[in-house]
LUMTI-673995 format. One record per residue (C-alpha): residue number from 0; residue in one letter; x, y, z. Coordinates in steps of 0.1 Angstrom, whole numbers, plus 5000, padded with zeros to 4 digits. Example, Ala and Ser with C-alpha at 12.3 -4.5 7.8 and 13.67 -1.06 7.14 Angstrom:
LUMTI-673995
+-----+------+------+------+------+
! pos ! code !   xx !   yy !   zz !
+-----+------+------+------+------+
!   0 !    A ! 5123 ! 4955 ! 5078 !
!   1 !    S ! 5137 ! 4989 ! 5071 !
+-----+------+------+------+------+
//
This chain:
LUMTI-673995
+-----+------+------+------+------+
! pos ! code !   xx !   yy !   zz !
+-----+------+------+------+------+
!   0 !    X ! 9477 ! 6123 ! 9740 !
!   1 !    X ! 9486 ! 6140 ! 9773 !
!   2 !    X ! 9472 ! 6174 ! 9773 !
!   3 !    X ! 9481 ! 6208 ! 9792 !
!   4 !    X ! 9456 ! 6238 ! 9796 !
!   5 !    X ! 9442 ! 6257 ! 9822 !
!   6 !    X ! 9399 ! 6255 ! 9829 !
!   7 !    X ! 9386 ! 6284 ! 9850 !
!   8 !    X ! 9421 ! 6293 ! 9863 !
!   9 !    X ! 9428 ! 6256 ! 9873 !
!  10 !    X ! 9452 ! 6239 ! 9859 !
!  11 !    X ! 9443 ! 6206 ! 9841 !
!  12 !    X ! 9469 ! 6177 ! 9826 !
!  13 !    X ! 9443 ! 6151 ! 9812 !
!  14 !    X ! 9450 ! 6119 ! 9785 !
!  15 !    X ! 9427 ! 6124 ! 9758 !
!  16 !    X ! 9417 ! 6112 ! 9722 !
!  17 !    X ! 9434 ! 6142 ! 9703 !
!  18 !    X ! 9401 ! 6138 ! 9684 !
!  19 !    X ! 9381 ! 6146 ! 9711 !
!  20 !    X ! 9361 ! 6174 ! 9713 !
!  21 !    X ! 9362 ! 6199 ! 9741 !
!  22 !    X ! 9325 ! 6202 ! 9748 !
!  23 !    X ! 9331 ! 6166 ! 9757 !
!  24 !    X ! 9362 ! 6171 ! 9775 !
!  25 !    X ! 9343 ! 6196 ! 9796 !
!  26 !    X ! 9309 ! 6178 ! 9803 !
!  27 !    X ! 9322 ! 6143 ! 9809 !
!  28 !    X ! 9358 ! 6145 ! 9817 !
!  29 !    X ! 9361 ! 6180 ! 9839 !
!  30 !    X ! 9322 ! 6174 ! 9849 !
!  31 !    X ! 9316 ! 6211 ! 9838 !
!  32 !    X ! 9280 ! 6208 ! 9827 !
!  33 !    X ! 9269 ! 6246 ! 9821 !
!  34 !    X ! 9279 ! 6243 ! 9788 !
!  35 !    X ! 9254 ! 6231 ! 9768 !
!  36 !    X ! 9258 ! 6210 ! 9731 !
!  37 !    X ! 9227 ! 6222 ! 9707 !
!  38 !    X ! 9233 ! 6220 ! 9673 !
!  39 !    X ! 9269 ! 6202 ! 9676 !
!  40 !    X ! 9282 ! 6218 ! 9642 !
!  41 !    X ! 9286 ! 6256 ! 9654 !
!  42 !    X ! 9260 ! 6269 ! 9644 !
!  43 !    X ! 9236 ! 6279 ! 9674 !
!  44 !    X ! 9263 ! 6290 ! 9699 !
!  45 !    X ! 9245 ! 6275 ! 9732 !
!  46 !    X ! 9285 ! 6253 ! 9737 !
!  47 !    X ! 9301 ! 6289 ! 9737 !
!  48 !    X ! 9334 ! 6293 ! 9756 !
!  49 !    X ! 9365 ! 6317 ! 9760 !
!  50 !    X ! 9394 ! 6305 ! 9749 !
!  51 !    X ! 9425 ! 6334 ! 9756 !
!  52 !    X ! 9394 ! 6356 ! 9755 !
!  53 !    X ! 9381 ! 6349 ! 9721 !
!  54 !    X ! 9346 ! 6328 ! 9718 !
!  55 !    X ! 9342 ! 6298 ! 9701 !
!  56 !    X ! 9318 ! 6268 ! 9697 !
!  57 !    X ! 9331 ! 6247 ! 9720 !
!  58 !    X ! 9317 ! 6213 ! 9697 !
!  59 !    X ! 9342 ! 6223 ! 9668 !
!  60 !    X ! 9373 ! 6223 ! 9689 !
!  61 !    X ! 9396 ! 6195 ! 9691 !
!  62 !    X ! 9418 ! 6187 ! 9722 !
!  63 !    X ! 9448 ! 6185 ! 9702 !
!  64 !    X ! 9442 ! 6226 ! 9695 !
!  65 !    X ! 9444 ! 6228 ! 9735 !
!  66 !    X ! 9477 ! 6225 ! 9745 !
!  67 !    X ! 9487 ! 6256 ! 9767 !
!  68 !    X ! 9455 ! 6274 ! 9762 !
!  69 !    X ! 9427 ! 6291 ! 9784 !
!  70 !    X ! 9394 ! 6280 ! 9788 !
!  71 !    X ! 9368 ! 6298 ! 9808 !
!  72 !    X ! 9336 ! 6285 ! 9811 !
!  73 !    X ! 9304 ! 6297 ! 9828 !
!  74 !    X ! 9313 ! 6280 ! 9858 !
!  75 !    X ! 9341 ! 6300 ! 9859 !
!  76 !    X ! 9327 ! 6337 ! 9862 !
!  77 !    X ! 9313 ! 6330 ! 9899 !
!  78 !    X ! 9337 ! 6347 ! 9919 !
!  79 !    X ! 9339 ! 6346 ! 9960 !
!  80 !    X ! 9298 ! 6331 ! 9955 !
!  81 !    X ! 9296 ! 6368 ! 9931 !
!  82 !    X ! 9277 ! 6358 ! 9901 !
!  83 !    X ! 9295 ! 6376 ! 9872 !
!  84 !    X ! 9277 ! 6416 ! 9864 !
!  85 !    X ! 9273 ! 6401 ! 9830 !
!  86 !    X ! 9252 ! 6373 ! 9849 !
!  87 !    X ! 9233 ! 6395 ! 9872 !
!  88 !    X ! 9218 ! 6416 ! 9844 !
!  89 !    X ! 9210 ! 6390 ! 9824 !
!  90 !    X ! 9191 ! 6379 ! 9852 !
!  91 !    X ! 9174 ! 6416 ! 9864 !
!  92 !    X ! 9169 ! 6421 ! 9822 !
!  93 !    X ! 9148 ! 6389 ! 9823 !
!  94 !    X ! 9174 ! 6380 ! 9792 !
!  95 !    X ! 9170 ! 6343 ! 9805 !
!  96 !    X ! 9139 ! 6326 ! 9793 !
!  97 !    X ! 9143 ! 6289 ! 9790 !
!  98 !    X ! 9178 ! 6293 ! 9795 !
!  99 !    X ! 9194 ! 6270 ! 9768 !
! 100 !    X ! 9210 ! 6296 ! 9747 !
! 101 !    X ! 9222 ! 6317 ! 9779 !
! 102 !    X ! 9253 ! 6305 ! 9789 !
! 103 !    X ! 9267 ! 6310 ! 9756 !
! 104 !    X ! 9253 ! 6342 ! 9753 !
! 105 !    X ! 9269 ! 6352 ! 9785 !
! 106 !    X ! 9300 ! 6338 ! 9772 !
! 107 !    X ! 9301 ! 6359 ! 9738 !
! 108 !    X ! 9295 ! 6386 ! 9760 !
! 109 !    X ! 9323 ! 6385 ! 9783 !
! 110 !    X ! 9343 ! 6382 ! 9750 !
! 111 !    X ! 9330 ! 6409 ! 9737 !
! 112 !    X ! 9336 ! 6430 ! 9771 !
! 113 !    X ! 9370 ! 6416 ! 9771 !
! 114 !    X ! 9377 ! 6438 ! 9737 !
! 115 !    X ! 9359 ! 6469 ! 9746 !
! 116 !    X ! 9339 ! 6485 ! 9775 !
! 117 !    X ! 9321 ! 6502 ! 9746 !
! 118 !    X ! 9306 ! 6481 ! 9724 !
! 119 !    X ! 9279 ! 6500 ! 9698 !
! 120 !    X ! 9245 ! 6481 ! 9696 !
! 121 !    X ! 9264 ! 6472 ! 9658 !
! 122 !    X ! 9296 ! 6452 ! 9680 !
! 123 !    X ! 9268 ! 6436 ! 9702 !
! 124 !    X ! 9246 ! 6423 ! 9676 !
! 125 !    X ! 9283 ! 6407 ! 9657 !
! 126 !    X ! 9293 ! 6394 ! 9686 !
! 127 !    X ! 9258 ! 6376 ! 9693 !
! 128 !    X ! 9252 ! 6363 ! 9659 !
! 129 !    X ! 9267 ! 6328 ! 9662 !
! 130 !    X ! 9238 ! 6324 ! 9689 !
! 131 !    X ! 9206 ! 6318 ! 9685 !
! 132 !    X ! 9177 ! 6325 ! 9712 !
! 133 !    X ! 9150 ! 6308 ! 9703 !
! 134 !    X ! 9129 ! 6323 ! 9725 !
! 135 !    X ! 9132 ! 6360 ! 9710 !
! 136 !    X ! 9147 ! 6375 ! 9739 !
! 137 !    X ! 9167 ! 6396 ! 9719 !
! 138 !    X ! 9155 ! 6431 ! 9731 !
! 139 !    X ! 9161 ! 6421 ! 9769 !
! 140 !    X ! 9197 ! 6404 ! 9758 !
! 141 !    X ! 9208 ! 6436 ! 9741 !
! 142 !    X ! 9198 ! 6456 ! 9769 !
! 143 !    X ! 9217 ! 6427 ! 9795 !
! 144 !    X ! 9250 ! 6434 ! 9774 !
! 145 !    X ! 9247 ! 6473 ! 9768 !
! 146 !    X ! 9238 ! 6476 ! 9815 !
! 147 !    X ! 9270 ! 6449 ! 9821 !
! 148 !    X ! 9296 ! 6475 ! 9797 !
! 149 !    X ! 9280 ! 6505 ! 9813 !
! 150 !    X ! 9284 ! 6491 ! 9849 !
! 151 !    X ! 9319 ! 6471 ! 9844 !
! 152 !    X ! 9330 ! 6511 ! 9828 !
! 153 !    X ! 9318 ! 6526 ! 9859 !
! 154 !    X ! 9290 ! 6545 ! 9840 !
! 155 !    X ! 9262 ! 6534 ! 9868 !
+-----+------+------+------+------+
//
């Protein structure tokens, strides 16, 4: 099937399976490798993506759900060389450990930031659940989220 959406503000038409997952469609077709496939059945949230600002497991989307929609992936928060905020304090919170689980964490949290600038430690622990940091950098992560809404509000 011919399909129609737009990847990081780019606008793709690709022939896929309508099958085909988009994890896939991202890492072998569009060469987008950030996203990473852990437990391929949604459950450990490291193939996180936005899709018209929502998250979801990238491995349980199908391309023929795709048509028209808007994907951002990690690759797409860099702007002008800029890592994202969210990025940066992930990185000064030492939230990134071995790194697996992060881009999807990142991901649920731009989703989440998308909704509000003030999430309550409650909206940031929901929005995190469907990933899991294996690592237990939980304490830096939560502090990452809460220093990215306070800076993206103006607060610092």
């Amino acid at each position: 099937m011919e399909l129609n959406f737009i990847v990081n503000e780019n606008k793709i038409k690709i022939n896929v399976n309508p099958d085909k997952r988009l994890i896939d469609i991202l890492r072998e077709d569009l060469q987008l490798t950030g996203t990473k496939e852990g437990c391929a059945e949604g459950e450990c949230g490291a193939c996180t993506v936005i899709i018209n600002k929502k998250a979801v497991h990238s491995c349980l989307v199908h391309a023929i759900t795709l048509e028209g929609k808007n994907v951002l992936t990690i690759e797409g928060l860099e702007k002008n060389g800029e890592i994202d905020i969210i990025q940066k304090y992930f990185l000064e919170e030492v939230a990134v450990q071995c790194g697996y689980c992060t881009t999807g964490m990142i991901m649920s949290t731009k989703a989440l930031l998308y909704k509000t600038l003030t999430p309550t430690e409650e909206d940031i622990k929901i929005a995190l659940s469907g990933n899991i940091c294996r690592c237990s950098g939980y304490v830096q992560i939560l502090s990452a989220v809460k220093k990215s809404a306070e800076k993206m509000r103006g607060d610092s």
